[in-house]
FIROZA-50595 format. One record per residue (C-alpha): residue in one letter; residue number from 1; x, z, y. Coordinates in steps of 0.5 Angstrom, whole numbers. Each point is the difference from the previous one (the first is absolute). Layout:
BEGIN
["A", NUM, [X, Z, Y]]
...
//
This chain:
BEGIN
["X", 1, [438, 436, 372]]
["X", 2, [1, -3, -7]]
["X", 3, [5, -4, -2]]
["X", 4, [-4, -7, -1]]
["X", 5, [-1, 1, 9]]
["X", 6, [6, -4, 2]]
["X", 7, [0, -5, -6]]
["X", 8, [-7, -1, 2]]
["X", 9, [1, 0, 8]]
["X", 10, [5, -6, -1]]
["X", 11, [-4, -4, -3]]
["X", 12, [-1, -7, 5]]
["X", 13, [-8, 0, 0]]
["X", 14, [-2, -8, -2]]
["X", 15, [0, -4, 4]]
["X", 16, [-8, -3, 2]]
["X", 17, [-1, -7, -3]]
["X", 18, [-2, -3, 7]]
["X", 19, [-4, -7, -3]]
["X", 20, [-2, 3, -6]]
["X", 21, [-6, -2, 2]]
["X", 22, [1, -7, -1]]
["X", 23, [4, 0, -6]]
["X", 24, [-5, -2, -4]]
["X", 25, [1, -7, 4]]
["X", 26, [7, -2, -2]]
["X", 27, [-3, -4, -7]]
["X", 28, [-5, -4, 4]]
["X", 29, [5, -1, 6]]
["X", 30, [6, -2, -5]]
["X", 31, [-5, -6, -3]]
["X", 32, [-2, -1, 7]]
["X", 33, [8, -1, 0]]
["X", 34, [1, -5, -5]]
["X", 35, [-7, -3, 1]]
["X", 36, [2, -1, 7]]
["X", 37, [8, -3, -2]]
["X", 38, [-4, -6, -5]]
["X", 39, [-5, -1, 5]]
["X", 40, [6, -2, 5]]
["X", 41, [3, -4, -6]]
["X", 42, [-6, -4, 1]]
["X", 43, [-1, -1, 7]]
["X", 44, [7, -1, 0]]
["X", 45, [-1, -6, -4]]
["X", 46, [-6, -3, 4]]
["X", 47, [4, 0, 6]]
["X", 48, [4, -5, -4]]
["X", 49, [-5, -4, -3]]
["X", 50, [-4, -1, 5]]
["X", 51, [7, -3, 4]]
["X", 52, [-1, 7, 5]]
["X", 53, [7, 2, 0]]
["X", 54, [2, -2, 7]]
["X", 55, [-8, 1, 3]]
["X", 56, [5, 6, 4]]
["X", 57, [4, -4, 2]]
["X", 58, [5, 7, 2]]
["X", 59, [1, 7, -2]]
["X", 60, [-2, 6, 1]]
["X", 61, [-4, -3, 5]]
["X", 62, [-5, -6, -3]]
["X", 63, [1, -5, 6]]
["X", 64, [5, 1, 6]]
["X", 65, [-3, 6, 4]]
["X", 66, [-6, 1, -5]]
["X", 67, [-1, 5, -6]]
["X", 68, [-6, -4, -2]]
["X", 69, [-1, -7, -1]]
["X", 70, [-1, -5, 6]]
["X", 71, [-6, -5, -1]]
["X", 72, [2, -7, 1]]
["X", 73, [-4, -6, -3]]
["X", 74, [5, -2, -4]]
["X", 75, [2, 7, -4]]
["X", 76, [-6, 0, -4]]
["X", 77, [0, 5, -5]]
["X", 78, [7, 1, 0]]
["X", 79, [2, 7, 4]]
["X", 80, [-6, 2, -3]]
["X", 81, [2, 1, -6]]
["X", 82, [7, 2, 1]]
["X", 83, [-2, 5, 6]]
["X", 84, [-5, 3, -6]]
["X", 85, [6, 1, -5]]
["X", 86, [4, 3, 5]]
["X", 87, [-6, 5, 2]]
["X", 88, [0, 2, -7]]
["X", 89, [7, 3, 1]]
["X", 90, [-3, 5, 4]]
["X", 91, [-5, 2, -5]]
["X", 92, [5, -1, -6]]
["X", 93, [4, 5, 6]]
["X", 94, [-6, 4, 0]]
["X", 95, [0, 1, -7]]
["X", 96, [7, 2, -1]]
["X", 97, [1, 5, 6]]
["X", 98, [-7, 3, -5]]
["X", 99, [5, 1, -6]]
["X", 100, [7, 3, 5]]
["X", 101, [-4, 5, 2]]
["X", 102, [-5, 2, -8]]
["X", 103, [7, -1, -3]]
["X", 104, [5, 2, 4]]
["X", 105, [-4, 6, 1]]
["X", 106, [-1, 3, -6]]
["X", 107, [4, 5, -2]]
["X", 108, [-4, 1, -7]]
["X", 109, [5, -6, -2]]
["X", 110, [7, -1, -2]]
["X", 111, [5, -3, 7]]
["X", 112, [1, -7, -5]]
["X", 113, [-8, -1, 0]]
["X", 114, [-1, 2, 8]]
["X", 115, [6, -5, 2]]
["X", 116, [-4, -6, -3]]
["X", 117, [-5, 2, 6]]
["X", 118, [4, -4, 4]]
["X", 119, [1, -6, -4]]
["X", 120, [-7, -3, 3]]
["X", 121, [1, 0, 6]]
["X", 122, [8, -2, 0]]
["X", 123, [-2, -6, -2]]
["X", 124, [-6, -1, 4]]
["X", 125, [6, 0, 5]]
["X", 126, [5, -5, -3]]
["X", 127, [-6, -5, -2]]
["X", 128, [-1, 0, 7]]
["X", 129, [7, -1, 2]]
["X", 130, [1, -6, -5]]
["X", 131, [-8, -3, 2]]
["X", 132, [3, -1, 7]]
["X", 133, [7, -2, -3]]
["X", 134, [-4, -6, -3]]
["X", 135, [-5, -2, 6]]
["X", 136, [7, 0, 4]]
["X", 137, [4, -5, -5]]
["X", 138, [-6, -4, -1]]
["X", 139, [-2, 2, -6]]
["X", 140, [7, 0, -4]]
["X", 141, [-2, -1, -7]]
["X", 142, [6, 6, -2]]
["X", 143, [-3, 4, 5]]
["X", 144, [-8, -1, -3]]
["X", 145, [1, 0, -6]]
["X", 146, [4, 6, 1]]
["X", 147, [-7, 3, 3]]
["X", 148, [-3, 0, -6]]
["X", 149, [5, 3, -4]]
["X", 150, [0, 6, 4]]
["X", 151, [-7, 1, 0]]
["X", 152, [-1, -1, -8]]
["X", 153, [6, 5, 1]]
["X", 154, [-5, 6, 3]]
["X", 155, [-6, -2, -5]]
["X", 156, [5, 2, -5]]
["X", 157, [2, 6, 3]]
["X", 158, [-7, 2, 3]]
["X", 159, [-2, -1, -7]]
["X", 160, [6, 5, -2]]
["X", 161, [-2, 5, 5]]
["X", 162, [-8, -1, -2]]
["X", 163, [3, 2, -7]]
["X", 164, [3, 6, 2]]
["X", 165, [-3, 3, 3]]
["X", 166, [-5, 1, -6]]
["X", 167, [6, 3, -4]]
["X", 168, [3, 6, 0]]
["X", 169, [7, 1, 2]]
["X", 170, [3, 1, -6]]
["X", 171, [5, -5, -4]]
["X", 172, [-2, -5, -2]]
["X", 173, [-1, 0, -7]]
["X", 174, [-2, -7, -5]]
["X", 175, [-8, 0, -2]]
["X", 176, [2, -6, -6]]
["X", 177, [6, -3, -4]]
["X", 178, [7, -1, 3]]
["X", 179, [-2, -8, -1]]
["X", 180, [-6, 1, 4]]
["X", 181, [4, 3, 5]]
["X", 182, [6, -5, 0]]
["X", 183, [-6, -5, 0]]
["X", 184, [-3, 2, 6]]
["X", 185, [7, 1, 4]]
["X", 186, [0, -8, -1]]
["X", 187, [-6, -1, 3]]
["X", 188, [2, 3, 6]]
["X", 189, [6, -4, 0]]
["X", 190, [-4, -7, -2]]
["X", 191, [-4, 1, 6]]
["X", 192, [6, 0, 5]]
["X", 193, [1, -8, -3]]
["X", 194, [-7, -1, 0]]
["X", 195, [-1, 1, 7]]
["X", 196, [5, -2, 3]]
["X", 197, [0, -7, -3]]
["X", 198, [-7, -1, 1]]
["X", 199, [2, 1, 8]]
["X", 200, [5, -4, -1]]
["X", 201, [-5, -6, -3]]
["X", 202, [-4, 2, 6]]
["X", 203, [6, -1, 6]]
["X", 204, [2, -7, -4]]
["X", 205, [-7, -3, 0]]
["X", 206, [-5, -2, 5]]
["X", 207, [-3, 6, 3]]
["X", 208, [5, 2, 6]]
["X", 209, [-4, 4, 4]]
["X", 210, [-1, -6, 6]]
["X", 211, [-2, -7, 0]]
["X", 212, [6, -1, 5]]
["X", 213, [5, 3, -4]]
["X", 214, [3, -3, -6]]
["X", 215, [5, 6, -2]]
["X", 216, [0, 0, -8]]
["X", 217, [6, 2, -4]]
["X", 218, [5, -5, -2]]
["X", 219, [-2, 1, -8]]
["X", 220, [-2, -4, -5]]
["X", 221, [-8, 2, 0]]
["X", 222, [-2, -2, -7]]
["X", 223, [7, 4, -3]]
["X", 224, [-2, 6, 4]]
["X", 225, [-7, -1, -3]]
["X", 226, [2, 0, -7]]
["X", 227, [5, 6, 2]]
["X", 228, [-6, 3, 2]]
["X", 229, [-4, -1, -7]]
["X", 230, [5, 2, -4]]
["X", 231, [1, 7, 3]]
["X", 232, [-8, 1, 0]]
["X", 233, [0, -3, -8]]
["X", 234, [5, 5, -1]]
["X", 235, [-3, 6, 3]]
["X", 236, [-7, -2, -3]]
["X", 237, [5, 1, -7]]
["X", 238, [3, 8, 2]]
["X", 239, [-8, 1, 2]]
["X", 240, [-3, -1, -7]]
["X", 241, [5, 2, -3]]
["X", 242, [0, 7, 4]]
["X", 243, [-8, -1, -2]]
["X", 244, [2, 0, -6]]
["X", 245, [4, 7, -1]]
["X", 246, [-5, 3, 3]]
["X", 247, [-5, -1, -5]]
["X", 248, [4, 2, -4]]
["X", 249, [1, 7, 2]]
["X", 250, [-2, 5, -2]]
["X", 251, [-6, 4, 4]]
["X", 252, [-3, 7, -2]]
["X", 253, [-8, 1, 3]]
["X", 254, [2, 4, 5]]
["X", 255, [6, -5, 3]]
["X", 256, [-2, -4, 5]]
["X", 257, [7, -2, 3]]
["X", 258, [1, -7, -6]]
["X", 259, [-7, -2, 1]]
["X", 260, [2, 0, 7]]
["X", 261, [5, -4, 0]]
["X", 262, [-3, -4, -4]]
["X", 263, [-5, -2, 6]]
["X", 264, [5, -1, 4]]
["X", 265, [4, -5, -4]]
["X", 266, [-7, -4, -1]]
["X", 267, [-2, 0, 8]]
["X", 268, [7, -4, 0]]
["X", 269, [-2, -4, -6]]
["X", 270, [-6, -2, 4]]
["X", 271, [4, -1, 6]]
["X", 272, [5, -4, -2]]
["X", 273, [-4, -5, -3]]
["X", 274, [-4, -1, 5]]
["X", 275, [6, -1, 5]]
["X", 276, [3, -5, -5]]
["X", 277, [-7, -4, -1]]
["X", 278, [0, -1, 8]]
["X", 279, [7, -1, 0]]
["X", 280, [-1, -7, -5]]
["X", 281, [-6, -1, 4]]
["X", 282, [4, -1, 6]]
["X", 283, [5, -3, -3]]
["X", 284, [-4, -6, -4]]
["X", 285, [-6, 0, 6]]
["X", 286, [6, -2, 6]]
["X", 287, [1, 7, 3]]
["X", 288, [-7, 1, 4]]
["X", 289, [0, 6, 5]]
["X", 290, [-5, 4, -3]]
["X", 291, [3, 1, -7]]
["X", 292, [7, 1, 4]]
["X", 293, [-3, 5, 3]]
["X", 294, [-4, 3, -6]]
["X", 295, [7, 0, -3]]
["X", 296, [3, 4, 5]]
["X", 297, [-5, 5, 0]]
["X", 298, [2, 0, -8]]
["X", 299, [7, 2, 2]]
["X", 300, [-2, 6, 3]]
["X", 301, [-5, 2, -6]]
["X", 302, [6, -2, -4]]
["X", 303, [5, 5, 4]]
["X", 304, [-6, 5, -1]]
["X", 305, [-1, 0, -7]]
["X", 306, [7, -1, -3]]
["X", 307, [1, 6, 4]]
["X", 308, [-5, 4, -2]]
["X", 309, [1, -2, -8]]
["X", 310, [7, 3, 1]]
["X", 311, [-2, 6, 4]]
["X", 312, [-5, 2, -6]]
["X", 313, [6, -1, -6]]
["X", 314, [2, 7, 2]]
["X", 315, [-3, 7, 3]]
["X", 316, [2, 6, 4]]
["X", 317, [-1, 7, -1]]
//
């Protein structure tokens, strides 16, 4: 027998990737992913805007000894519309038990990567918790507003992961200059305010969620309005600023990390101008619900592009 027998006897054979197969879906499934948590943004804001926050008057169930809406004549449309944004729940559930077993499973990818597979669905589990904790309190403002910031949240970190997975798993590394670098970690930080204040603004004005609860928060709308402004002026500043160091860098003809970046921060320039000329617009027109709404689905573009902008700033071996 030679030498190289027992070495190779001990050898632990590999083990056989199961969902092999299916592999080449993670990428579709995880913009499915952060598509599907925009998407509940939405629906979110349309049970808000059309007063359909109470259309279930209970939770889990919709009505007392009833999953789905109990028609009545004076319901109207309603429980419709808040039974529909529950329903999407499930296919957001749906949507998050696809990435657990893509990601998780995938024994190719470092422990840090395959751990953000269960992200989606620990938040799909949390929204619904704090959804029923908002029917429960009558559509508590803290608690409303509270929904929407975990579900801009999981669009950041669903676009996070998105990001991820195209790269590899070696450190990060800058692709320009430290002050794009510095600049695009504000705008990750900017966000946080922009957002939050633009929630704020929402809960102190108007649109509850029901036409028979009047719960606002106890602030000053309009200062909570120029707040507001402020922060997205002030990010909108860092954005042109980051633009402009990147066109200052440098690219080689077989470097496509810097044009790359470059892109990313001009979909956030369009974004954040489109979001911005909304917002005037619904400031200067009395808050109509269908700009209201536009500017909600903005805020979870908003999430997404500043996520992406930043994520592109630097690259993994």
């Amino acid at each position: 027998m030679s030498s190289t027998a027992p070495a190779e006897a001990s050898r632990t054979p590999a083990r056989r990737d199961r969902l092999a197969r299916l592999r080449g879906a993670t990428r579709g499934v995880l913009v499915a992913n952060v598509v599907a948590q925009i998407g509940i943004i939405v629906t979110g804001g349309a049970v808000r805007l059309t007063g359909s926050g109470l259309g279930c008057s209970t939770w889990p169930q919709c009505e007392p000894g009833s999953f789905t809406p109990v028609f009545h004549a004076e319901a109207g449309i309603h429980p419709y519309v808040e039974f529909g944004n529950r329903l999407l729940t499930f296919v957001l559930a749906a949507i998050a038990i696809a990435v657990l077993v893509l990601v998780v499973t995938d024994r190719r990818r470092t422990r840090a990567y395959r751990t953000l597979g269960v992200v989606p669905l620990a938040g799909v589990a949390a929204q619904a918790i704090i959804g029923g904790v908002v029917v429960l309190l009558d559509l508590h403002p803290a608690w409303v507003s509270l929904h929407f910031v975990v579900s801009a949240a999981l669009v950041w970190l669903s676009a996070y992961l998105l990001h991820r997975h195209g790269e590899g798993d070696g450190a990060p590394t800058p692709v320009a200059s430290r002050g794009a670098t510095v600049a695009g970690r504000a705008l990750g930080l900017l966000v946080v305010p922009v957002v939050v204040l633009g929630v704020v603004v929402t809960a102190a004005g108007p649109h509850s969620g029901d036409a028979e609860v009047g719960y606002r928060l106890a602030v000053d709308p309009l200062l909570m309005t120029r707040a507001h402004s402020a922060s997205v002026w002030l990010f909108t500043g860092v954005l042109v600023l980051l633009l402009v160091l990147l066109h200052r860098t440098p690219t080689s003809a077989d470097d496509r990390l810097v044009p790359r970046a470059r892109r990313g921060a001009r979909v956030l320039l369009v974004v954040t101008l489109a979001q911005g000329a909304i917002g005037y617009a619904q400031y200067f027109t009395g808050l109509p619900e269908l700009l209201v709404g536009l500017h909600m689905l903005g805020a979870g573009l908003l999430t997404w592009a500043t996520a992406s902008a930043v994520l592109r700033l630097r690259a993994r071996a």
